[in-house]
N, C-alpha and C positions, 0 to 999 in steps of 0.2 A: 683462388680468387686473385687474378691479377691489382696491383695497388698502384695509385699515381697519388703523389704530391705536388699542389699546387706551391707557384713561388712567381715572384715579383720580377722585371727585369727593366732599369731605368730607359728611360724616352726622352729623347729632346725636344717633343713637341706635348702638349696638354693632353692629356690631366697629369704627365713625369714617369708614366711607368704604366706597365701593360700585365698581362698576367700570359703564364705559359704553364705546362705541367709535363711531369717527367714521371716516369716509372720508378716507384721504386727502387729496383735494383738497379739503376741509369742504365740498363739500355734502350730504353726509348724514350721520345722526347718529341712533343706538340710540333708541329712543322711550321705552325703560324701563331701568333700572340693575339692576344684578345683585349679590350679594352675593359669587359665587362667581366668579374669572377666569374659567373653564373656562364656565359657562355664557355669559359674556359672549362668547367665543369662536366659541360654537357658532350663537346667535344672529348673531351678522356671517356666520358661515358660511351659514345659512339665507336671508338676504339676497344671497347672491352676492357676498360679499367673502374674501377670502385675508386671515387676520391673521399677522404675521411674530411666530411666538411667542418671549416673550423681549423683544419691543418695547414699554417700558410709556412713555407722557408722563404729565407733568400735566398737570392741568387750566386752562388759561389763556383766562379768558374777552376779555382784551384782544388775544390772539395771534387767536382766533376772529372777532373782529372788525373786526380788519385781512386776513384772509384774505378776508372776504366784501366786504370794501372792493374788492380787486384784479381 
């Protein structure tokens, strides 16, 4: 079973932040942000991902690139 984590990512217009979601292991990653968790969800869903609801990160673009480092 493929796994995605959802996680937050700031916005300069309302409501400050959107939702996106990413694989697990980072190599894949939502192509569009959502403004609603539920959609972002369902989207990972549609892709063949399991999101573990209840699991939110943030957004860390340095953890991201040490992951693709490894």
């Amino acid at each position: 079973m493929k796994l995605a984590v959802i996680f937050s990512v700031p916005m300069t217009t309302s409501p400050g932040f959107a939702w996106r979601w990413r694989s697990a292991d980072y190599k894949r990653e939502s192509a569009e942000w959502f403004i609603f968790y539920r959609d972002c969800v369902e989207d990972a869903e549609r892709s063949g991902y399991k999101v573990e609801l209840g699991r939110i990160e943030t957004h860390d673009a340095a953890q991201r690139s040490n992951a693709k480092r490894a």
